[in-house]
C-alpha positions in Angstrom: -14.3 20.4 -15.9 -14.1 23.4 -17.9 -12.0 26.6 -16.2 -14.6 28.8 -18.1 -17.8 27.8 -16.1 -15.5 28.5 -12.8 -14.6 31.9 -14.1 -18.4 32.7 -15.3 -19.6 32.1 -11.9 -16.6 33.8 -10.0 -17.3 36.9 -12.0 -21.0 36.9 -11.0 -19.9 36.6 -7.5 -17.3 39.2 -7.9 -20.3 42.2 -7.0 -21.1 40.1 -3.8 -17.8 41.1 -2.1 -14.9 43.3 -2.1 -12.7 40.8 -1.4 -10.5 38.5 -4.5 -12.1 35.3 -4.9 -10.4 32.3 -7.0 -10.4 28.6 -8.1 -7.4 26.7 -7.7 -7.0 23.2 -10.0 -5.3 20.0 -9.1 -1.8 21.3 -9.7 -2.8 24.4 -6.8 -2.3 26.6 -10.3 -5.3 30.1 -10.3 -7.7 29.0 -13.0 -10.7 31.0 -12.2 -10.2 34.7 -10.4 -12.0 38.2 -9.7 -8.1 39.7 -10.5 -7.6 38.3 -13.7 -3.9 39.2 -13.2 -3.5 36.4 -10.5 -4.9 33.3 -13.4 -2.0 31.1 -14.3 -0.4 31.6 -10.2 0.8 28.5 -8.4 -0.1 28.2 -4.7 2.6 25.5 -3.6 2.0 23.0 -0.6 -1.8 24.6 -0.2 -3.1 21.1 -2.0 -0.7 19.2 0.6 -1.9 21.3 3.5 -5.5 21.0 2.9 -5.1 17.3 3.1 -4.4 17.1 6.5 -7.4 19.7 7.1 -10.6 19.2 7.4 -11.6 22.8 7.7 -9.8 25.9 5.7 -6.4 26.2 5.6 -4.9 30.0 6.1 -1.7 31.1 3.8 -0.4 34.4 2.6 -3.7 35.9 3.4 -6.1 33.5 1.5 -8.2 31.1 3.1 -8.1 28.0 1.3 -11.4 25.2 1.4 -11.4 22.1 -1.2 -14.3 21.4 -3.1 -15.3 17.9 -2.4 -13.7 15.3 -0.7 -9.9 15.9 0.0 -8.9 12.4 -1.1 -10.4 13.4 -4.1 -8.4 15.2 -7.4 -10.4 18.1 -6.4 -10.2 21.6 -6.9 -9.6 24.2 -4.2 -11.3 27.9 -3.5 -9.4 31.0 -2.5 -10.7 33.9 -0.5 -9.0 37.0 0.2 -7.9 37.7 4.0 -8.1 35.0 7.3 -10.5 36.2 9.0 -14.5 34.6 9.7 -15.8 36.1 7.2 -13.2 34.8 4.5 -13.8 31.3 6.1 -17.8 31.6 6.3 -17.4 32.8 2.7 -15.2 30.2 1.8 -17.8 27.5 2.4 -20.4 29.0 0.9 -17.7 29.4 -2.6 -17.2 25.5 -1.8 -20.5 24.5 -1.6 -21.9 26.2 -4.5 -19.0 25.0 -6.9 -19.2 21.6 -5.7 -22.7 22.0 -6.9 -22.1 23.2 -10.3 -19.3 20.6 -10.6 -21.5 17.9 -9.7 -23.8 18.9 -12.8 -21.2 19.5 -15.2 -19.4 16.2 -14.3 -23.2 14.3 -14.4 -23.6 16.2 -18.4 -20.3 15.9 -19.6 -17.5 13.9 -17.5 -16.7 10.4 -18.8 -15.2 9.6 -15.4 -18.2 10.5 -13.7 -20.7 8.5 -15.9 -18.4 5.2 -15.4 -18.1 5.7 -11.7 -22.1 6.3 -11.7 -22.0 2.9 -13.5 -19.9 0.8 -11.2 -21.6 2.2 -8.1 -24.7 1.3 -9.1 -25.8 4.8 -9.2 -27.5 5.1 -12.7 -30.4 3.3 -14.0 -29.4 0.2 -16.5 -32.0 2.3 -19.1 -29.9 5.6 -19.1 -26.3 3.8 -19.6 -27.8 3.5 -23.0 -29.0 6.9 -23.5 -26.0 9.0 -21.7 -23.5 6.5 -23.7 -24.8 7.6 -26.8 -24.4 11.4 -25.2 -20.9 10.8 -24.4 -20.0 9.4 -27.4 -19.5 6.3 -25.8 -19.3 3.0 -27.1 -21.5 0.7 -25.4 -19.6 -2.6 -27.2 -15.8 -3.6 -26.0 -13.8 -5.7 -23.7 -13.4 -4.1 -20.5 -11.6 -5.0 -17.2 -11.6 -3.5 -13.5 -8.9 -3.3 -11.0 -9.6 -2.1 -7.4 -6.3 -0.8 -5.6 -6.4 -1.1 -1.9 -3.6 1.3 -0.3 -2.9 -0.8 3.1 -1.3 0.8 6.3 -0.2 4.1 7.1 -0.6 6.5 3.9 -0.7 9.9 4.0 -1.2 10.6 0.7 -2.6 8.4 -2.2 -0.8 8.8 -5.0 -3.5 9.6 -7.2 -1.2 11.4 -9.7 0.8 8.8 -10.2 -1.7 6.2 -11.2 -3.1 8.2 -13.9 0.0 8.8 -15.4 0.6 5.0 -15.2 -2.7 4.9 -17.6 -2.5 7.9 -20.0 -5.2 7.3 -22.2 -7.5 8.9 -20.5 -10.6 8.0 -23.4 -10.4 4.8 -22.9 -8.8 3.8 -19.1 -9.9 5.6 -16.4 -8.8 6.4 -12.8 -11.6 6.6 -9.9 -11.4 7.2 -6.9 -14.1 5.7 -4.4 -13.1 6.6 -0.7 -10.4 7.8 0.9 -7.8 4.7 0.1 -9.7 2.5 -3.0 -8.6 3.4 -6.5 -10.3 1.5 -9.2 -9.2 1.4 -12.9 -11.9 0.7 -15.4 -9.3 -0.4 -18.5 -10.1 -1.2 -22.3 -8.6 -4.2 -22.9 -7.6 -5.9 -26.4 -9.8 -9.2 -27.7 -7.6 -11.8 -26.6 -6.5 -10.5 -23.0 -6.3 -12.8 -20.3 -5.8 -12.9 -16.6 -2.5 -13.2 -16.9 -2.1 -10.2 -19.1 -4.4 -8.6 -16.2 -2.0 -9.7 -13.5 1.1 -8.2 -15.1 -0.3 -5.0 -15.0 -1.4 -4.9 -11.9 1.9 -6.4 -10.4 3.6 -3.4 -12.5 0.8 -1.0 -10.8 2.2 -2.7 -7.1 6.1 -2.7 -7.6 5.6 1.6 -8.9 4.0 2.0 -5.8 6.4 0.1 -3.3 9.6 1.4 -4.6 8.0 5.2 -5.4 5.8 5.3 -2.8 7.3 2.8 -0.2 3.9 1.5 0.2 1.7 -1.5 -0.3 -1.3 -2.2 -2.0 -4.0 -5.1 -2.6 -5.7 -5.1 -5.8 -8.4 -7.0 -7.0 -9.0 -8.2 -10.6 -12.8 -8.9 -12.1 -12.9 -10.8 -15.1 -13.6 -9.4 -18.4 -16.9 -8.2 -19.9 -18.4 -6.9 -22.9 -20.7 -4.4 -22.1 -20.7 -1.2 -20.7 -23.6 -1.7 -18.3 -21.8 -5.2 -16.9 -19.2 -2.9 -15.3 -20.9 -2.6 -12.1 -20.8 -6.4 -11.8 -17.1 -6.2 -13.1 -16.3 -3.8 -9.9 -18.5 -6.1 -7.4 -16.4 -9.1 -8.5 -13.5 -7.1 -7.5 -13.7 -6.2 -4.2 -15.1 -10.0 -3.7 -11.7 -11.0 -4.7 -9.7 -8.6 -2.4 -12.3 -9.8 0.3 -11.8 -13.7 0.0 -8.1 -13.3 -0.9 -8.1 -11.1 2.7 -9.4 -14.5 4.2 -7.8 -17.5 2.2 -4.5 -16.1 0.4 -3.4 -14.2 2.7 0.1 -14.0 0.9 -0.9 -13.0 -2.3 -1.4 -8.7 -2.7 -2.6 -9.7 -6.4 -6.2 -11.7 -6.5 -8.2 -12.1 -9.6 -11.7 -13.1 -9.3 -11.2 -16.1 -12.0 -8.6 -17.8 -9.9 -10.6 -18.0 -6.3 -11.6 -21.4 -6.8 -13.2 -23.1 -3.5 -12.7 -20.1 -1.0 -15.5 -17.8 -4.0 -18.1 -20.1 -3.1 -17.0 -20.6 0.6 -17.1 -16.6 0.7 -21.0 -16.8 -0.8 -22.3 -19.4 1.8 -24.3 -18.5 4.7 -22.3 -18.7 8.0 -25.3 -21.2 9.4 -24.9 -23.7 7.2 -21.0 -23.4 7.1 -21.6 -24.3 11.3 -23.5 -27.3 10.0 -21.1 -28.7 7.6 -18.1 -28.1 10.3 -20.6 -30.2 12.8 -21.4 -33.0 10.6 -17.5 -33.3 8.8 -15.8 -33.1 12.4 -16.3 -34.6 16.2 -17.0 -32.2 18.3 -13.8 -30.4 19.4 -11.7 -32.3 16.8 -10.0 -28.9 15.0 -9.3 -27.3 18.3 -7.0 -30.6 18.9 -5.0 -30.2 16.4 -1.7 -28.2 17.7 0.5 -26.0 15.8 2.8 -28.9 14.4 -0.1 -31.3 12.9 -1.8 -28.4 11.3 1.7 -27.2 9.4 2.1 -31.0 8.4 -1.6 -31.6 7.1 -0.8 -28.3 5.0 2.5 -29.6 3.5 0.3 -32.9 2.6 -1.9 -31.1 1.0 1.1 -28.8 -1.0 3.2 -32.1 -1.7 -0.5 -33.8 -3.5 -0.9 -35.9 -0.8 2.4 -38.1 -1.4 4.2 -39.3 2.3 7.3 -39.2 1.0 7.5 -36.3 -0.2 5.9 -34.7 2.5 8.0 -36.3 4.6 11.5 -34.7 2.9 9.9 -31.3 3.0 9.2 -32.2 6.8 12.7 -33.4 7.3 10.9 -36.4 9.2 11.1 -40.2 9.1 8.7 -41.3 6.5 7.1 -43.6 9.4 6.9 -40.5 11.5 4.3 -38.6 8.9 2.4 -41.9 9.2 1.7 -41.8 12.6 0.9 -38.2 12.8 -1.7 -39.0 9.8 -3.0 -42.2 11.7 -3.3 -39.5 14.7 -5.5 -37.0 13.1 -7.4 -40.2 11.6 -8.4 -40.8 15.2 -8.9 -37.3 16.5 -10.9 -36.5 13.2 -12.6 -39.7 11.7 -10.5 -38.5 8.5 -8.0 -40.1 6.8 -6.1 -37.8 4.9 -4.4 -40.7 2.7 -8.0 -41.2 1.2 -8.8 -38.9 -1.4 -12.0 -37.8 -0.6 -11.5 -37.7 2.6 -8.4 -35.1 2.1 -10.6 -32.7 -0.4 -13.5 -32.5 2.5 -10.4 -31.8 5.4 -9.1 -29.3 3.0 -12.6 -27.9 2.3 -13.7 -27.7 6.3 -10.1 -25.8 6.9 -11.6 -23.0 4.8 -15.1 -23.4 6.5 -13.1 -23.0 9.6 -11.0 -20.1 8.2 -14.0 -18.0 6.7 -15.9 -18.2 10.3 -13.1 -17.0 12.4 -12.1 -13.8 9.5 -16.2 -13.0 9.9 -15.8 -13.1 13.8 -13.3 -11.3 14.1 -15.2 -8.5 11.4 -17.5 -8.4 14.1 -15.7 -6.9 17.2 
C-alpha cells in the first residue's frame, strides 16, 4: 500500500478538523499525518492493544481504530484527543481508508489478487487479464499450505511467518480469518510432497518452540496454473478436514496421501448408513469393547500376521485366535481373509466419518 495515497487523503481531511489526524503501519510507526513533524513516530503496544479491542483504543491522547479486520496486518488511524468526537471521527477515518485500501489493494496488491483467486472471488476470465496487469506469470509450479493455529492463541504470529518466506514476489502470506494462514509458494519443477512436508514441519516446530503453540496445516498438491490455485486451496482445507477425522495424530496432512478416508470424506452420509447396514449385523460395532477394537487395529498395523500381532499384544498366539474367531461371530467377518479385513478396515472409517459429522452437528 503506498504511504503517499494515505498522506494525500489525510491532507485533504486536514481542513475538516482542527484536530491531528494520522495513519499508523504494521510496525505502529506514523506514516501518514496532518503534523508532518510526528511521520517516522512509533506508537508501541497500540497494535497489541487494539487486538484485544474491538472498538478504539484510548493512549496519550489519541484514539486509536484499525482499519480492517484486527487479525489482519492492518494499519491503524490516529485521532487527536479521547473524547466522542475523536472516536465518531475515528470511524469515519477507518472506514473511508479501508475503502481506498480496498481499491488500491484490488489495482495493484499481488497478495490481494492471489487471495481473490483462492477464494473464489474473481472471475476465471480476469485472472488472465489482471495477471498480465500485475506482471504476473500465469505458467509455474505452485503449492498451497493452509496453517490452522489450534487452542488458545492470542496472537497469530503473522510476522513471523512472512519472515519464514522472504520472497515476497513469488511466496505469499494470507491471511483468511481470524486463525487460518495460507501460503501460496512457487515451487521448483521437481518438488514433491515430501519436499512440501519438510517445510511445513519446519513452519510447525518455529511455531511450537517460538510461539509455544500448535498448528495443523494442510498441503494441496501441486499445479501449474495460476487460475488452478483456488482448487489448490480447496484441496487443502479437505486435507486438514479428513486428517481432523481419520489421522488424528498427524498435525501435517497433504492432500496426495489421504488415501481411503478422501473419498470416505466425499460420500454422502446416506449411503455411508447403507454400506454400515449391509457390511455389519445390526448392532455388531457397538459390541465390540475397548480391548477387541485396539486388537483388530494392531492386526491391521502388523498386515494381518497372528504372530506378530500377538508379540505386539503380549498375548498367546491362541489367544488372538479366539478373539478373531469372536468378532467372526459377532460380525460375519473374518479378519484372517483378506477381503474381508479391507471391508472391516473400510466400515471402521464409515463408522468414524459418521460420528466426527454428528458430533459437527450439536
Amino acid at each position: 500500500m503506498s504511504n503517499r495515497l494515505f498522506q494525500s487523503m489525510i491532507h485533504q481531511m486536514k481542513g475538516a478538523t482542527d484536530r491531528i489526524i494520522g495513519v499508523l503501519d504494521e510496525n505502529s510507526s506514523v506514516v501518514a499525518c496532518s503534523e508532518l513533524s510526528k511521520i517516522g513516530e512509533i506508537m508501541p503496544s497500540v497494535k497489541e492493544e487494539l487486538f484485544y479491542s474491538d472498538e478504539a483504543v484510548t493512549k496519550e491522547g489519541f484514539t486509536f481504530r484499525s482499519v480492517g479486520p484486527n487479525y489482519e496486518n492492518s494499519y491503524i488511524v490516529m485521532v487527536q484527543g479521547e473524547d466522542k468526537i475523536a472516536a465518531s471521527f475515528s470511524q469515519i477515518l477507518a472506514v473511508s481508508l479501508n475503502n481506498i485500501k480496498n481499491l488500491y489493494d484490488e489495482k495493484y496488491d499481488k497478495s490481494f489478487f492471489i487471495k481473490n483467486i483462492i477464494t473464489d472471488n474473481i472471475l476465471p476470465s480476469d485472472i488472465y487479464v489482471r495477471s498480465k496487469e500485475l506482471h504476473f506469470a500465469m505458467e509455474g509450479p505452485r503449492a498451497v499450505m493452509l496453517i490452522k493455529f489450534l487452542g488458545k492463541t492470542d496472537v497469530v504470529p503473522f510476522e513471523m511467518l512472512q519472515n519464514m518466506f522472504p520472497d515476497k514476489a513469488k511466496d505469499f502470506v494470507i491471511s483468511v480469518s481470524e486463525r487460518d494462514v495460507v501460503v501460496v509458494l512457487e515451487v521448483k519443477q521437481g518438488t514433491t510432497p515430501a519436499d512440501l512436508e519438510g517445510l511445513a514441519s519446519t513452519v510447525s516446530n518455529t511455531m511450537s518452540t517460538e510461539f509455544y503453540t500448535r498448528v495443523a496445516i494442510g498441503i494441496s498438491t501441486i499445479v501449474d496454473n495460476l487460475k488452478d490455485l483456488a482448487r489448490a486451496y480447496k484441496e487443502a482445507q479437505v486435507a486438514l478436514e479428513v486428517g481432523r477425522v481419520f489421522e488424528t495424530d498427524k498435525n501435517i496432512l497433504t492432500y496426495d496421501k489421504l488415501g481411503i478416508g478422501r473419498l470416505i470424506y466425499q460420500l454422502p452420509t446416506t449411503l455411508c448408513e447403507m454400506f454400515l447396514d449391509e457390511v455389519f449385523k445390526k448392532g455388531a460395532i457397538e459390541a465390540l469393547d475397548r480391548e477387541t477394537l485396539l486388537t483388530i487395529q494392531v492386526f491391521f498395523e502388523n498386515n494381518l500376521n497372528v504372530s506378530e500381532s500377538s508379540r505386539k499384544l503380549y498375548v498367546h498366539r491362541n489367544t488372538l485366535v479366539y478373539r478373531l474367531d469372536k468378532i467372526h461371530k459377532l460380525t460375519g467377518l473374518d479378519l484372517r481373509e483378506f477381503d474381508h479385513a479391507i471391508t472391516f478396515k473400510v466400515a471402521l472409517m464409515v463408522k468414524k466419518y459418521l460420528l466426527s459429522k454428528e458430533n459437527n452437528n450439536y
